[in-house]
C-alpha positions as CSV (number, residue, x, y, z in Angstrom):
1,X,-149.0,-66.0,152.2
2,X,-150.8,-67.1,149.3
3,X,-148.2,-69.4,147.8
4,X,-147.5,-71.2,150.7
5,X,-150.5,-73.6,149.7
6,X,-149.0,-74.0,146.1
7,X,-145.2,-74.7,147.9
8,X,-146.3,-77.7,149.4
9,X,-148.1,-78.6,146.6
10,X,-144.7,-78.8,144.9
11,X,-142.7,-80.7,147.4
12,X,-143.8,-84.2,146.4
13,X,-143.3,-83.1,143.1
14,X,-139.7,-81.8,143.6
15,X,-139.3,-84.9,145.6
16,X,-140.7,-87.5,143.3
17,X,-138.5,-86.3,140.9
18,X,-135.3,-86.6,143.1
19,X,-136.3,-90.1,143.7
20,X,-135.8,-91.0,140.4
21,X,-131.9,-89.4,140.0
22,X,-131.1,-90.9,143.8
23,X,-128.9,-92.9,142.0
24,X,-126.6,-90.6,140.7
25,X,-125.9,-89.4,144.5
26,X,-123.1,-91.1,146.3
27,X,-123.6,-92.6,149.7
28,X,-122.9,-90.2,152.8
29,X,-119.4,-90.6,154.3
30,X,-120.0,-90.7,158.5
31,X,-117.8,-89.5,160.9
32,X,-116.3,-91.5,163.5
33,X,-118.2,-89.8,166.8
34,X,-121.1,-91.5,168.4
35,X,-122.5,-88.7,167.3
36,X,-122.5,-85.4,165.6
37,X,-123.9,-83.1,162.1
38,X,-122.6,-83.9,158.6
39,X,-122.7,-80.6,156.2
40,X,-124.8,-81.6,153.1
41,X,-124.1,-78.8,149.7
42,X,-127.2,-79.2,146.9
43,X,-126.0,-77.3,144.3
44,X,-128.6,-76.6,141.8
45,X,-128.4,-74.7,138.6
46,X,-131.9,-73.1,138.8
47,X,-132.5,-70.4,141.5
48,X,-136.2,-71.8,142.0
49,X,-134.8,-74.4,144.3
50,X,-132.0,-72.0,146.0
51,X,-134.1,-73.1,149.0
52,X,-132.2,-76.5,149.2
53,X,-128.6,-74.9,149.4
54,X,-127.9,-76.1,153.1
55,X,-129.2,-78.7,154.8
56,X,-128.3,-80.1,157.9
57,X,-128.6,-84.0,158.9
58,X,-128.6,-84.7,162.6
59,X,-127.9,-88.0,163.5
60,X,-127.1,-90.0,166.9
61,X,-125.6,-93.5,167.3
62,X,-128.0,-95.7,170.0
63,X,-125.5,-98.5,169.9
64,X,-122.5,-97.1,171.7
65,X,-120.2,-98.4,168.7
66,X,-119.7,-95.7,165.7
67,X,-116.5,-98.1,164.6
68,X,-119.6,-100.3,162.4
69,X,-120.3,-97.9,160.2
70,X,-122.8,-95.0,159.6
71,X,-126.3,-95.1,161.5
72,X,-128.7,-97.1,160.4
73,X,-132.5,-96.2,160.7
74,X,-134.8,-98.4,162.1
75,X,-135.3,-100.9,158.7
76,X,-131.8,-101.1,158.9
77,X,-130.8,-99.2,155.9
78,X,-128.7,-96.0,155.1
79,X,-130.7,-92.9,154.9
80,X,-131.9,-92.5,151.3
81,X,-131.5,-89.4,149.0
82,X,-135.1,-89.4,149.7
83,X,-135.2,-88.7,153.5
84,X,-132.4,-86.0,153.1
85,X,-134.2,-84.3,150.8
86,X,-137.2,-84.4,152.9
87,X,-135.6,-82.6,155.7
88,X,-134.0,-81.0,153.8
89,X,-137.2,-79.0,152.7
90,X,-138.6,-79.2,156.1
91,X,-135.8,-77.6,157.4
92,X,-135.6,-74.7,155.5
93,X,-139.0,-73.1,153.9
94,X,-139.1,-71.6,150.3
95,X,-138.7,-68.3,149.6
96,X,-141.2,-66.6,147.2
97,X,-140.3,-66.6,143.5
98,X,-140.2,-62.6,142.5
99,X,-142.0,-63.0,139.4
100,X,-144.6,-64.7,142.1
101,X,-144.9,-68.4,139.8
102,X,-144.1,-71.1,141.6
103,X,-141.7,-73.9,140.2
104,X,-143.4,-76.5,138.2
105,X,-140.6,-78.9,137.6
106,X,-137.0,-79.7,137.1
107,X,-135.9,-80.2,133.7
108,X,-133.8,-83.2,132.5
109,X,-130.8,-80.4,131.9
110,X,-130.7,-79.5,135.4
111,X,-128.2,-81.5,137.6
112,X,-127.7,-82.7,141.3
113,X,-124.4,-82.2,143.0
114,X,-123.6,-83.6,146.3
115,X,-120.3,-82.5,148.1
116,X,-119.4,-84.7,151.6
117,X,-116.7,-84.5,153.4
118,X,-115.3,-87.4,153.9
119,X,-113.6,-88.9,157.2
120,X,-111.7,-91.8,157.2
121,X,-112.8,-94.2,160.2
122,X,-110.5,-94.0,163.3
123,X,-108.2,-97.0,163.8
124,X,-107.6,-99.0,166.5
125,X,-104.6,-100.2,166.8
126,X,-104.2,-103.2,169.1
127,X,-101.8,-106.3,169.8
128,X,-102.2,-107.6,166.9
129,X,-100.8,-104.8,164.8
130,X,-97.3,-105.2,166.4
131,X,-97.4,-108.3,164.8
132,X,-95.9,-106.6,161.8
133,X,-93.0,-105.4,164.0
134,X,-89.5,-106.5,162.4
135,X,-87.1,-108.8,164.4
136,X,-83.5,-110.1,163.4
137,X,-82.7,-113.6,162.9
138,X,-80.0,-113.3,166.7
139,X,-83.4,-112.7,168.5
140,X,-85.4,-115.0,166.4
141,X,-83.0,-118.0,167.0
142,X,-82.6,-116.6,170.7
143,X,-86.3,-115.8,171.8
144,X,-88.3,-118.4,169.8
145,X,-85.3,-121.5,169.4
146,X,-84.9,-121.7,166.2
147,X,-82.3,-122.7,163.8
148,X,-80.9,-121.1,161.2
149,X,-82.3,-123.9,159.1
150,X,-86.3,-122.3,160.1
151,X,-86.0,-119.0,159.3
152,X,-84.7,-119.3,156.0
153,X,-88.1,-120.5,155.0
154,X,-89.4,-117.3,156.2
155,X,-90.0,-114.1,154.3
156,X,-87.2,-111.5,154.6
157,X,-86.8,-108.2,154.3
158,X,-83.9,-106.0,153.6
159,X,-84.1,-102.9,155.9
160,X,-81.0,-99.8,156.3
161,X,-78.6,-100.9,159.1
162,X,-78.1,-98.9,162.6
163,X,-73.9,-100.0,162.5
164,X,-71.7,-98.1,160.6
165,X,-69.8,-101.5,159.2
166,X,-73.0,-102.5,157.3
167,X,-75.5,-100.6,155.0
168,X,-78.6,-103.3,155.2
169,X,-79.4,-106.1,157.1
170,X,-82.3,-108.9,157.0
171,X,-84.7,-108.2,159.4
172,X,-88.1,-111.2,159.4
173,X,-91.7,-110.3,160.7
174,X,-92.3,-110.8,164.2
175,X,-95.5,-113.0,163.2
176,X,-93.8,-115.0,161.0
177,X,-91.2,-116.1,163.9
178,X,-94.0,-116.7,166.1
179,X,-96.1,-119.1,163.8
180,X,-92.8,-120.7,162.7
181,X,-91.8,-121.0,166.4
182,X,-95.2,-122.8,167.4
183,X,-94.9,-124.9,164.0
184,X,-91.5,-126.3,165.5
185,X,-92.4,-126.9,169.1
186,X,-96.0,-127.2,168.8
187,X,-97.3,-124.9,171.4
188,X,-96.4,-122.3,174.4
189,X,-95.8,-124.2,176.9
190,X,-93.5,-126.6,175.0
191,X,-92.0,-123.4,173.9
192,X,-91.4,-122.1,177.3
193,X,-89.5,-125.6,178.5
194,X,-87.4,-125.6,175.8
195,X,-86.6,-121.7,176.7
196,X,-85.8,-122.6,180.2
197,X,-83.8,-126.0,179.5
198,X,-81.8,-123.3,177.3
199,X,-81.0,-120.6,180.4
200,X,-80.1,-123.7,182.4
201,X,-77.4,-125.1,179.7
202,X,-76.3,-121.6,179.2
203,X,-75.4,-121.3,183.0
204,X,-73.9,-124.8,182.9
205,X,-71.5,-123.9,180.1
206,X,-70.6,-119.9,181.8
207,X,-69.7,-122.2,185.2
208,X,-67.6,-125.0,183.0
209,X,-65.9,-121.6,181.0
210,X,-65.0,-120.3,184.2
211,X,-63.2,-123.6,185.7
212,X,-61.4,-123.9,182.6
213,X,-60.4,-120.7,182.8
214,X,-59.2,-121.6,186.3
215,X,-57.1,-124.7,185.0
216,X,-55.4,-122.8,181.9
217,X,-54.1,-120.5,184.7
218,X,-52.8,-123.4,186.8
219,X,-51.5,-124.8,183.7
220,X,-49.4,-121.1,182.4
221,X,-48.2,-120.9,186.3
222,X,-46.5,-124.6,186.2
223,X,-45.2,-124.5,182.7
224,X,-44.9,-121.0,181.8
225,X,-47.2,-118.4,180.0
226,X,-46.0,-118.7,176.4
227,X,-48.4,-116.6,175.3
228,X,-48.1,-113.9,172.8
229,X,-47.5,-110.3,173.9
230,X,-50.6,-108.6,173.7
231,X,-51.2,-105.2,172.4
232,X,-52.3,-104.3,175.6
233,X,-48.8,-104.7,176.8
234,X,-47.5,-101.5,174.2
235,X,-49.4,-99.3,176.6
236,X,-46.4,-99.2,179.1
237,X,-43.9,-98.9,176.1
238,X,-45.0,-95.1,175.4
239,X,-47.0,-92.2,176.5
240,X,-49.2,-92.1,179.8
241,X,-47.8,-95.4,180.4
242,X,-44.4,-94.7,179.7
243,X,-44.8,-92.4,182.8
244,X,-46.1,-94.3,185.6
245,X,-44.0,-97.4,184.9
246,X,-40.5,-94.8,184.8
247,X,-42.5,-93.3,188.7
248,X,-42.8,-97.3,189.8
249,X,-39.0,-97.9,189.2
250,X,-37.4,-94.6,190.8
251,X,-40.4,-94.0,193.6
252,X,-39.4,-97.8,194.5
253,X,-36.0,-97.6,194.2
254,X,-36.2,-94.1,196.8
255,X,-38.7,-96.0,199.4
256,X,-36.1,-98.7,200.0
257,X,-33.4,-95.9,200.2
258,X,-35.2,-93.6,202.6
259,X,-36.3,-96.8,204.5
260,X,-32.4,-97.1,205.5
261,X,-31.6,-94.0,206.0
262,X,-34.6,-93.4,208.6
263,X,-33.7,-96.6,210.4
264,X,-30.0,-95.3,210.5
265,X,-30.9,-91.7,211.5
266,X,-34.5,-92.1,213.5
267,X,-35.4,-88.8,211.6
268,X,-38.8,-87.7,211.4
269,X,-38.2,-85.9,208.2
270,X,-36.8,-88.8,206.5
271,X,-39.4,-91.3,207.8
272,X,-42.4,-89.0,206.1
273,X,-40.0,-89.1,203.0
274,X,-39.9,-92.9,203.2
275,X,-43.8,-93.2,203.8
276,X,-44.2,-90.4,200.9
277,X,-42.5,-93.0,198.1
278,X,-44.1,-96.1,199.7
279,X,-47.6,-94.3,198.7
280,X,-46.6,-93.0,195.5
281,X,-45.0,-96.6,194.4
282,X,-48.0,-98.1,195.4
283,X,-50.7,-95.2,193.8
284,X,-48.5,-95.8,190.1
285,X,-49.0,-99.6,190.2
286,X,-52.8,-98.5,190.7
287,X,-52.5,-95.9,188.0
288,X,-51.2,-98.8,186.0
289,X,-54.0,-101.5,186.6
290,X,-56.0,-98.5,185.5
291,X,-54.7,-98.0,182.5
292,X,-54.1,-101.6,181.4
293,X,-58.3,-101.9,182.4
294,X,-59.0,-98.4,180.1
295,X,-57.6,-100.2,176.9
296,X,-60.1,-102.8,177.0
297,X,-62.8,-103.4,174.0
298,X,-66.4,-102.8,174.9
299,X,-68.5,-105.3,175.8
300,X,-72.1,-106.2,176.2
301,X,-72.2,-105.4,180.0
302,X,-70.0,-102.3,179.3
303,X,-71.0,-100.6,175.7
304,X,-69.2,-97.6,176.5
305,X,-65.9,-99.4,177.0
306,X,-63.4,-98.9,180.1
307,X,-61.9,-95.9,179.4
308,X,-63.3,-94.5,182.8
309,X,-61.1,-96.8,184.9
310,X,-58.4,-94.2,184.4
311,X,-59.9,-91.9,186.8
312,X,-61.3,-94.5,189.0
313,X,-57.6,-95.5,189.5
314,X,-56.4,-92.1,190.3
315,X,-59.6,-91.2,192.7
316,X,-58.5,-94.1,194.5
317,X,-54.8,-92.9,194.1
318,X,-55.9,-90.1,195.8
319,X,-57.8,-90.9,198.4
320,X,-54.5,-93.3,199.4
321,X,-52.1,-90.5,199.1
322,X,-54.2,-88.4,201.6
323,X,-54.4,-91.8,203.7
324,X,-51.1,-93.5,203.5
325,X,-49.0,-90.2,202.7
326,X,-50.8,-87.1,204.5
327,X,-52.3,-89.0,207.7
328,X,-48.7,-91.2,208.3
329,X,-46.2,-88.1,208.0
330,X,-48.9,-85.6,210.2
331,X,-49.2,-88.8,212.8
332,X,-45.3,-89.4,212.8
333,X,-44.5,-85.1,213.5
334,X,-47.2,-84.7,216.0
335,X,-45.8,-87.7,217.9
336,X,-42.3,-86.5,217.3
337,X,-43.3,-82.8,218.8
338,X,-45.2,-84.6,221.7
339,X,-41.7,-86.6,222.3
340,X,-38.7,-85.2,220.8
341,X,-36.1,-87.8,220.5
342,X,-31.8,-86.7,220.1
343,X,-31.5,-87.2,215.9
344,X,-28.1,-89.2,215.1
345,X,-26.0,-87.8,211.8
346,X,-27.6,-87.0,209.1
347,X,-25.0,-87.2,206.5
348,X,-26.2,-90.5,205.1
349,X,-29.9,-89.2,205.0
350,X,-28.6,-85.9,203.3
351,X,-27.1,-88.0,200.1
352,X,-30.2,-89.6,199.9
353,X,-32.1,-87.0,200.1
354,X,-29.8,-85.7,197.2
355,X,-30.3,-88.7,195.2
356,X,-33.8,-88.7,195.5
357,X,-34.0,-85.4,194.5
358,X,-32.3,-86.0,190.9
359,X,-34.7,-89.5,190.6
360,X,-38.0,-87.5,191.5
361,X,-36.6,-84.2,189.6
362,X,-36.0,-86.9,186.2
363,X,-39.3,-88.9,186.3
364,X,-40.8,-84.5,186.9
365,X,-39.7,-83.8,183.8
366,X,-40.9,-87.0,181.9
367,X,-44.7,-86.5,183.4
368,X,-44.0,-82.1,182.3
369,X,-43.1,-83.0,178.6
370,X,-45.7,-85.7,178.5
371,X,-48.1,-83.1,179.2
372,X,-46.8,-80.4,176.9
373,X,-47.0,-83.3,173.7
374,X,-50.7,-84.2,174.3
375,X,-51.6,-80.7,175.2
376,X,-50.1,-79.2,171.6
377,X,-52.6,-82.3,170.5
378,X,-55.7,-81.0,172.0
379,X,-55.2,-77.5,171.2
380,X,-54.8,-76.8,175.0
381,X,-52.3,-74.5,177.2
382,X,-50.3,-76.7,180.0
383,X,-52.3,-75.8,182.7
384,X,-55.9,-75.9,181.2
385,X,-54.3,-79.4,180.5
386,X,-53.7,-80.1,183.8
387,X,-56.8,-78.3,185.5
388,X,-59.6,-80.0,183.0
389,X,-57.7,-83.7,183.6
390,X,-57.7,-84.9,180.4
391,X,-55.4,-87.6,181.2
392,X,-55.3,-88.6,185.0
393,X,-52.8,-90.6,185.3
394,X,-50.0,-88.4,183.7
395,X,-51.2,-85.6,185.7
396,X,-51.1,-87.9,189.1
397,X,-47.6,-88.8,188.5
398,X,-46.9,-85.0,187.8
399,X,-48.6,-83.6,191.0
400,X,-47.1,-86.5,192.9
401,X,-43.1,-85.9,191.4
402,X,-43.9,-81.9,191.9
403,X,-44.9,-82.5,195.8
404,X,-41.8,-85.1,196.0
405,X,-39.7,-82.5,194.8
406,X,-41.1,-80.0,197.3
407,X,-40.7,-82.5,200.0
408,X,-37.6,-83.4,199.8
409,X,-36.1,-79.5,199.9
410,X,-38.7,-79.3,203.6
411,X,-37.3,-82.3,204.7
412,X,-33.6,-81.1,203.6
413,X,-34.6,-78.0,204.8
414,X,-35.9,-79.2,208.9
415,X,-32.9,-81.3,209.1
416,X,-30.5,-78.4,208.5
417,X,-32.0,-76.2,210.9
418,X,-31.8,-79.5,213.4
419,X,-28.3,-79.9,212.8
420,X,-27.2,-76.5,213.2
421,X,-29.8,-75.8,216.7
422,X,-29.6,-79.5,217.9
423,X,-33.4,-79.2,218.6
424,X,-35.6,-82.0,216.7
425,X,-38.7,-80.1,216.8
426,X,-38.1,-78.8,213.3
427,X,-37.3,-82.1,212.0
428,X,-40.8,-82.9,213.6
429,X,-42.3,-79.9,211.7
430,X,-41.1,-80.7,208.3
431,X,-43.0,-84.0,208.8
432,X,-46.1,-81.9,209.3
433,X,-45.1,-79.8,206.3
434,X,-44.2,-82.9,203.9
435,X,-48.0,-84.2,205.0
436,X,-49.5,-81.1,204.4
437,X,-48.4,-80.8,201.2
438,X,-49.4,-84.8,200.6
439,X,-52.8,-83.7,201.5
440,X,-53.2,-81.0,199.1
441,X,-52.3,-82.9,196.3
442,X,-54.6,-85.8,197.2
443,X,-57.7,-83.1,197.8
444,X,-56.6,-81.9,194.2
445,X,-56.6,-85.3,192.5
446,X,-60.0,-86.5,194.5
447,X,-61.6,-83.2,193.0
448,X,-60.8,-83.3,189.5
449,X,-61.5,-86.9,189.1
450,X,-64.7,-87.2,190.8
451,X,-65.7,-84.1,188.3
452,X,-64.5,-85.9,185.4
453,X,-66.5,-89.4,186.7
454,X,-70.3,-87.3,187.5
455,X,-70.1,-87.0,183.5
456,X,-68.2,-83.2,182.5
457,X,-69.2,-81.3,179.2
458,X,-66.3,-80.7,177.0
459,X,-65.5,-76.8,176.5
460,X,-68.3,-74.5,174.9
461,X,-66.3,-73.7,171.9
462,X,-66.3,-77.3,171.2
463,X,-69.9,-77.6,171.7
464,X,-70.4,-74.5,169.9
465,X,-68.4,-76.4,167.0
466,X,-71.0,-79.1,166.5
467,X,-73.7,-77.3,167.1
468,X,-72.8,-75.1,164.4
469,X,-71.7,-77.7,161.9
470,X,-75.6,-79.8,162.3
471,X,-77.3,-76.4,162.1
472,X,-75.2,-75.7,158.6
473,X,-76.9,-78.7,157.2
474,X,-80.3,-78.2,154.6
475,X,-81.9,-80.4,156.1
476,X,-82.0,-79.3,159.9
477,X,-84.0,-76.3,161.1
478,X,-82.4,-76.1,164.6
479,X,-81.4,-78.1,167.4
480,X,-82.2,-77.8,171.4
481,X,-81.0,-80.0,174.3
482,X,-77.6,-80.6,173.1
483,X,-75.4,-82.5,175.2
484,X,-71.4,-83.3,175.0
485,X,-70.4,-85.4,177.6
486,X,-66.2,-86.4,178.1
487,X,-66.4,-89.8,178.5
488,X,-61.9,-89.8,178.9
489,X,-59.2,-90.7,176.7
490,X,-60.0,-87.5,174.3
491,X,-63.4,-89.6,173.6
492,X,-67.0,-87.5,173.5
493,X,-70.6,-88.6,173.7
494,X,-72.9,-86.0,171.6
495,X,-76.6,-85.8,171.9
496,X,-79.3,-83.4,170.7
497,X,-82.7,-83.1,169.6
498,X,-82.8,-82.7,166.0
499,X,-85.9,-80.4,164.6
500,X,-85.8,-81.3,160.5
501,X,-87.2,-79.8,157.3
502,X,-89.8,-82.3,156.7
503,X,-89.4,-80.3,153.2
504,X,-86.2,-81.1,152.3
505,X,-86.6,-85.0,153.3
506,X,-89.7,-85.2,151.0
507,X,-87.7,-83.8,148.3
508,X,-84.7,-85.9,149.3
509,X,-87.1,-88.8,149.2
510,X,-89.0,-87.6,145.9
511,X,-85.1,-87.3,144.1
512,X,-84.7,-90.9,144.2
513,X,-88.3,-92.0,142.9
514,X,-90.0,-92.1,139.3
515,X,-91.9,-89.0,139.5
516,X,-94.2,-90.1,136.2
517,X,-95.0,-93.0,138.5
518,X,-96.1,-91.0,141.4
519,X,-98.2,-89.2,139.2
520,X,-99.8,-92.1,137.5
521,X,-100.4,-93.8,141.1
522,X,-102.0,-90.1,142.5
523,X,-104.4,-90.2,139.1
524,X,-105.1,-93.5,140.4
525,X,-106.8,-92.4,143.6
526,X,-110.4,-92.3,143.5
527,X,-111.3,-93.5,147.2
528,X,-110.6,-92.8,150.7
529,X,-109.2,-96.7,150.9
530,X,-107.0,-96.0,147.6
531,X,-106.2,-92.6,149.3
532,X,-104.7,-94.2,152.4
533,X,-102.4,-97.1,151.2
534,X,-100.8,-94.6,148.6
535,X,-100.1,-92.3,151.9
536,X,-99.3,-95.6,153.8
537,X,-96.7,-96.8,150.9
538,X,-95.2,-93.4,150.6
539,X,-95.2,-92.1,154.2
540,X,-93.4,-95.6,155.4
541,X,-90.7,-95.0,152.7
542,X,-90.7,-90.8,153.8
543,X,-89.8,-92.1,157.3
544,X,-86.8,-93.9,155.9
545,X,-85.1,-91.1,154.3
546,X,-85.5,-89.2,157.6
547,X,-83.2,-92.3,159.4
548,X,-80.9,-92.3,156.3
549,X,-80.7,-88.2,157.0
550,X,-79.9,-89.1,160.9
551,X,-77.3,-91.3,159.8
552,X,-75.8,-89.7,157.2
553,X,-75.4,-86.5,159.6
554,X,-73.8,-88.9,162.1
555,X,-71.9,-90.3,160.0
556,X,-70.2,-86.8,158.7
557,X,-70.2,-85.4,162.2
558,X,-67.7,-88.5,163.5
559,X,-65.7,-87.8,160.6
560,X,-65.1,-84.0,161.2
561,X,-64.7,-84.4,164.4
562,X,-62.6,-87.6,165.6
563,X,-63.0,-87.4,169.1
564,X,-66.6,-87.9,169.1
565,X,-67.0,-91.6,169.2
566,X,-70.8,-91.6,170.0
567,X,-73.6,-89.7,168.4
568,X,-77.5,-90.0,169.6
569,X,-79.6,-87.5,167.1
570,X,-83.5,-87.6,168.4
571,X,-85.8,-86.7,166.2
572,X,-87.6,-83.4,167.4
């Protein structure tokens, strides 16, 4: 108790003295919060001041608005060394010396250090940062009218490409266009007209495409289309199309046949066969429409191409099969049990029968060996083939041959046992038969190609393939939410979220750069401002070799695996 007198004594002292090296003390560092404590470390050599090892500085922003800077006290300056080291010592008292003196001074060999954390200041990002978005000189000339002619006065950058033809691509700064754009038409609203005159010529000149298009036709039909063959055409000249166009001929050929022979012979039988090829002529030129539509190039309004229209054209086949086929022949034998009618001879109706039986046996086997080649291809058996629909509109000409087949030995079959008993009732029941076996096949095809439209994943061993082959990779810690979708025509849509090694990016990154320069530029840094653009510099380039790892991993994943036509890698 008796050197508390002699401790305050010392305080203006100890604090005089500070005043005097405030100089040599950098400026606090304040956080961002309205308000909040700051940690303040006095580390002093001599033990007779250990009382000033932690101080604490309380401080509370009035203003609402941190974003300014630090507080200021009431004469609107920062807080001197001076008032820390006031509260400092009024915040913590002074231990008694041991040897019971008091200290009388700090000596010019004693030193001050002061450690702050320091914050950087919170930013706000607001419209005006997205100003420094990129934009490509399509949308520039597109969105803001310009010419070619405006932007090459513009700044441009060279940034990696998103399409596989290209490597880089000039991109311009969104800002630029906009201040070249109001240069040009001199303000918003001028730019606006001149946006909407542009909509309005673009509409004009889609109507004046579509008349001409109109009077080339009328032109082709009165002189003759002496256009080229297109490759389009070749479709028909082998595989699926092969098929169907062999089915059109002979199912054509057998509908006119079976058409006489029913008006000859009044049979019930015969008159389901006739209605059966009429369906299955007209589902193959569908089939056909379907697959000249499939072979078309993408397009804006369809980026995934048309390769879907295969199994639209065979749901559709279906759904008439089970119409035209299954509801005519079960119609015709109902009305023919309801009123039996005396059957004339059925010789003529049993060499047609026999006839159509070779036809719909040969155009069988072209839709079975069809099968069996692009099966071998895919690594498949014949009937997972068949079962998973990889091509709809073999496997509609096969199911449709198959139940021809089958419908012809019924028919054969009813109109024996009505010649030999003289009673048309079983004539009437093969035509139930034939149409019961029409609507299987139609139930069949409406199934498999509605699953194949909702969006089908490809087998898990496929899956399990390139899920495997991305996980292999250095730079890939794991993937989750992977997604193969069969998008027809042996064509696959992949997707997964992609969790990288942001380790083996920054060394990817670091490979390709002057390390002696890094280190020069990090030697550099002395401030939080110097600190930040050499993060900003390198962390905008880091991000780059992280797209140039997405692509390069799509890039190898299309190559390994040909069927996969579209790859979307998100970033985890």
């Amino acid at each position: 108790m008796q050197n508390k007198p002699h401790n305050r004594k010392q305080v203006p002292a100890l604090r005089a003295h500070l005043s005097q090296r405030s100089s040599r003390i950098p400026q606090l560092c304040y956080g961002f919060k309205s308000g909040g404590t700051h940690n303040v470390w006095f580390s002093l050599p001599d033990c007779r001041v250990a009382s000033l090892g932690l101080g604490k500085v309380q401080y509370y922003s009035t203003s609402g608005n941190s974003k300014d800077g630090p507080p200021k006290s009431a004469s609107g300056d920062a807080p001197t060394a001076e008032k820390v080291l006031s509260a400092a010592a009024k915040a913590t008292p002074a231990p008694e010396d041991v040897s019971g003196a008091t200290p009388q001074g700090l000596t010019k060999a004693e030193t001050i250090q002061v450690k702050v954390r320091a914050v950087l200041k919170k930013r706000e990002y607001g419209t005006k940062y997205t100003q420094n978005n990129f934009i490509t000189a399509v949308r520039a000339m597109n969105e803001f009218c310009l010419k070619p002619s405006d932007l090459e006065q513009l700044r441009k950058i060279r940034r990696r490409s998103p399409h596989d033809d290209t490597e880089a691509f000039t991109v311009f700064l969104r800002s630029d266009v906009e201040a070249k754009a109001l240069e040009v038409w001199g303000s918003h609203e001028a730019l606006a007209r001149e946006r909407n005159l542009r909509k309005e010529v673009e509409r004009e000149f889609q109507e004046s495409i579509f008349r001409n298009q109109q009077l080339l036709k009328e032109y082709k039909d009165f002189w003759g289309n002496t256009k080229p063959r297109s490759g389009q055409r070749t479709t028909f000249l082998q595989g699926p199309g092969k098929v169907v166009m062999v089915a059109i001929c002979i199912n054509g050929l057998n509908f006119i046949f079976k058409l006489l022979a029913w008006v000859y012979t009044g049979s019930a039988s015969m008159f389901s066969e006739a209605i059966h090829s009429l369906a299955d002529t007209c589902n193959q030129a569908l089939l056909a429409l379907g697959i000249s539509q499939s072979v078309r190039n993408p397009d804006a309004g369809h980026p995934y191409g048309f390769s879907n229209m295969r199994y639209i054209a065979s749901l559709i086949s279906g759904v008439g099969i089970f119409m035209m086929g299954a509801g005519l022949s079960w119609y015709h034998g109902i009305m023919g049990l309801l009123h039996p009618q005396p059957i004339e001879s059925l010789l003529w109706a049993y060499c047609i029968l026999a006839g159509s039986l070779v036809s719909e046996g040969a155009t069988l086997l072209v839709a079975i060996n069809e099968i069996k080649r692009s099966a071998q291809l895919h690594g498949l058996s014949f009937y997972e083939y068949v079962m998973q629909s990889r091509d709809p509109s073999t496997n509609v000409v096969l199911l449709e041959d198959a139940a021809a087949v089958l419908g012809v030995i019924m028919a054969s079959g009813c109109m024996g046992l009505t010649s030999l008993t003289g009673n048309p009732l079983y004539d009437s029941m093969g035509s139930i038969c034939v149409g019961t076996l029409l609507g299987a096949v139609s139930a069949f095809l409406i199934y498999t190609n509605t699953e194949a439209l909702l969006g089908r994943s490809i087998q898990a061993e496929r899956v399990q393939k390139l899920t495997e082959f991305l996980e292999n990779d250095p730079a890939v810690r794991a993937i989750h939410d992977v997604k193969a979708t069969d998008l027809g025509l042996s064509k696959v849509r992949f997707k997964a979220e992609v969790d990288f090694d942001g380790r083996v990016v920054t060394r990817s990154y670091l490979e390709k750069q002057d390390i002696d320069q890094i280190l020069n530029e990090i030697q550099q840094v002395k401030t939080p401002e110097e600190l930040e653009n050499f993060m900003l510099k390198h962390g905008e380039n880091i991000i780059d070799t992280l797209g140039a790892e997405v692509d390069r991993l799509e890039k190898e994943l299309k190559q390994r695996n040909p069927e996969v036509r579209h790859v979307d890698l998100e970033i985890l």
